[in-house]
KEKE-3310 file (N, C-alpha, C; in steps of 0.2 Angstrom, whole numbers, plus 5000, padded with zeros to 4 digits):
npx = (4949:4945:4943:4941:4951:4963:4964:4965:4979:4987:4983:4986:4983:4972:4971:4969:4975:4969:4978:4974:4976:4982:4994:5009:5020:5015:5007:5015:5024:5011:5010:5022:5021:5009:5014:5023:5015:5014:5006:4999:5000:4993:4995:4981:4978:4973:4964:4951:4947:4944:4932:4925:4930:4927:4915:4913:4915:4900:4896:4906:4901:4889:4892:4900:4889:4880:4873:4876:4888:4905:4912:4918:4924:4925:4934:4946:4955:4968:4971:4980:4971:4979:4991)
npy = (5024:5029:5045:5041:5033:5036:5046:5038:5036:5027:5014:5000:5002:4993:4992:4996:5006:5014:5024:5036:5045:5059:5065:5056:5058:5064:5053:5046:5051:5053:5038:5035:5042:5036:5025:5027:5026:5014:5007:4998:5004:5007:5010:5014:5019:5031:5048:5046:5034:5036:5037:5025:5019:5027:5023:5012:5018:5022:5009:5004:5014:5012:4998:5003:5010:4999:4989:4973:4971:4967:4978:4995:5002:4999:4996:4992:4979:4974:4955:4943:4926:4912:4916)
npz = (4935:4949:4961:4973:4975:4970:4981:4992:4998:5007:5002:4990:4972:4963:4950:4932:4922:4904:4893:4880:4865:4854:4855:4855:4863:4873:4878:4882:4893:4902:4903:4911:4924:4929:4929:4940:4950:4954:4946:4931:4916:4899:4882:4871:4859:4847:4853:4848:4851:4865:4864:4866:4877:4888:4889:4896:4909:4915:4920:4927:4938:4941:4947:4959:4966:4968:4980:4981:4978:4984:4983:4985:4974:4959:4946:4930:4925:4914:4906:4906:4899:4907:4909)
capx = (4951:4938:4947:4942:4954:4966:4964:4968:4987:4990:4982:4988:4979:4971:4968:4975:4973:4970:4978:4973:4977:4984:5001:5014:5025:5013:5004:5022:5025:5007:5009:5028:5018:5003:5017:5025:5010:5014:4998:4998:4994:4992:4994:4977:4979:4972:4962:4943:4947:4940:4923:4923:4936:4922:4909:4914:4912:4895:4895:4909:4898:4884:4895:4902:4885:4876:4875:4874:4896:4908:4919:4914:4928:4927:4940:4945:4961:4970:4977:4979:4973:4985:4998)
capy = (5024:5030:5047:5039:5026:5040:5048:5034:5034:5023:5008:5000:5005:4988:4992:4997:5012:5015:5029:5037:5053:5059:5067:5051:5059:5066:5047:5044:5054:5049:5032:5036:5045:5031:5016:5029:5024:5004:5003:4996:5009:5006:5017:5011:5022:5041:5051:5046:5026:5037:5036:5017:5018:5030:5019:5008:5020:5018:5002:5006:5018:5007:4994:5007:5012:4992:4985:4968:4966:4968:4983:5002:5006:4994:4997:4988:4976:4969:4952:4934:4921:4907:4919)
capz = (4942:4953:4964:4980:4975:4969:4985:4998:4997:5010:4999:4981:4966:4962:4943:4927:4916:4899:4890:4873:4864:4846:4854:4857:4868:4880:4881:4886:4899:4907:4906:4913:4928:4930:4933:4947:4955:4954:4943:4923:4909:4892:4875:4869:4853:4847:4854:4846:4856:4872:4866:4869:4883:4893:4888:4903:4913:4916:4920:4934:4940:4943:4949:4961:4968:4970:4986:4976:4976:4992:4983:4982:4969:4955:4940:4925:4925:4909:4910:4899:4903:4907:4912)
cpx = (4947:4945:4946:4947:4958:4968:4965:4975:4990:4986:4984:4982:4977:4968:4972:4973:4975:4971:4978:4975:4983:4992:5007:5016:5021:5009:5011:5023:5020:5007:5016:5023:5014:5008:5021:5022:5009:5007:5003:4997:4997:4990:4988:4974:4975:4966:4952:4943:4945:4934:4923:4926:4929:4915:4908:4913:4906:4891:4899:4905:4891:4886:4896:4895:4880:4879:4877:4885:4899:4913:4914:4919:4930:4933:4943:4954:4962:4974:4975:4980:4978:4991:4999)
cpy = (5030:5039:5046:5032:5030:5043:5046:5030:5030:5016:5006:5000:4997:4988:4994:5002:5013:5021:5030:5043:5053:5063:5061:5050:5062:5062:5044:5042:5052:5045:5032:5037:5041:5026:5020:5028:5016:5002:5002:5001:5007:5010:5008:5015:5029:5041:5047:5035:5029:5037:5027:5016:5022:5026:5013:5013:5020:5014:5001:5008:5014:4999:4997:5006:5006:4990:4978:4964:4971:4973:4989:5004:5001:4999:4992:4984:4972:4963:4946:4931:4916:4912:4922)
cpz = (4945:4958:4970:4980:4973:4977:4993:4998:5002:5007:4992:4980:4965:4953:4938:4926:4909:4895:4884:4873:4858:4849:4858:4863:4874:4882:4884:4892:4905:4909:4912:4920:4932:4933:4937:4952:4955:4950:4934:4920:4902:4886:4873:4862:4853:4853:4853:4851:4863:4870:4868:4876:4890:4892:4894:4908:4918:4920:4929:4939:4947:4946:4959:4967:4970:4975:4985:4977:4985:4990:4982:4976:4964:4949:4936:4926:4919:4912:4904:4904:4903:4908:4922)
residu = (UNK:UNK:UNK:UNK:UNK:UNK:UNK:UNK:UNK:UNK:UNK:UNK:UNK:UNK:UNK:UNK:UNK:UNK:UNK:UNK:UNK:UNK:UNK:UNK:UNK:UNK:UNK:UNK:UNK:UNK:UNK:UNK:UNK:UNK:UNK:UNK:UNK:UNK:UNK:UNK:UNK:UNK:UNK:UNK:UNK:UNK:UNK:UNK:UNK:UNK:UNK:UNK:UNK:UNK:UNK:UNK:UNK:UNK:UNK:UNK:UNK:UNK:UNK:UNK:UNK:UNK:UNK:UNK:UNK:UNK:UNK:UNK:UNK:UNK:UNK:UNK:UNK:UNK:UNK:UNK:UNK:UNK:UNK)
# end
C-alpha cells in the first residue's frame, strides 16, 4: 500500500495487505489495526516471507509510475475465484 493511498483518508483503501513477522502477537495486533482501516490483511507467516512479499514491490512501483494503466496507486488484492 502506496502512502499516497495511506494518506488520502477521505477515500477506501482499495487493496489488501500482507503481514509477516516471527512475533504472533504483534502480527495480531497489526492486522487488528489494518482491518480498522476497512482493508483485508493477512498473517502471511515469519519474518524471512518478506523477501518475496517486497519482491512485488518492484512491480507496483513500475506499475505506479507507467502512463500505460488508468491508476497511479496500484496494490495487490487477495481473492478466489468463483467466490
Amino acid at each position: 500500500m502506496s502512502a499516497a493511498t495511506l494518506n488520502q483518508l477521505d477515500h477506501p483503501i482499495n487493496c489488501d495487505v500482507l503481514v509477516c513477522g516471527n512475533d504472533l502477537a504483534a502480527k495480531e495486533k497489526v492486522i487488528e489495526l489494518i482491518r480498522r482501516l476497512d482493508v483485508a490483511a493477512y498473517n502471511t507467516g515469519p519474518a524471512v516471507n518478506a523477501r518475496c512479499i517486497e519482491a512485488i514491490t518492484p512491480i507496483l512501483i513500475r506499475l505506479n509510475i507507467s502512463k500505460k494503466v488508468p491508476f497511479t496507486h496500484a496494490g495487490i488484492r487477495i481473492w478466489a475465484p468463483g467466490a
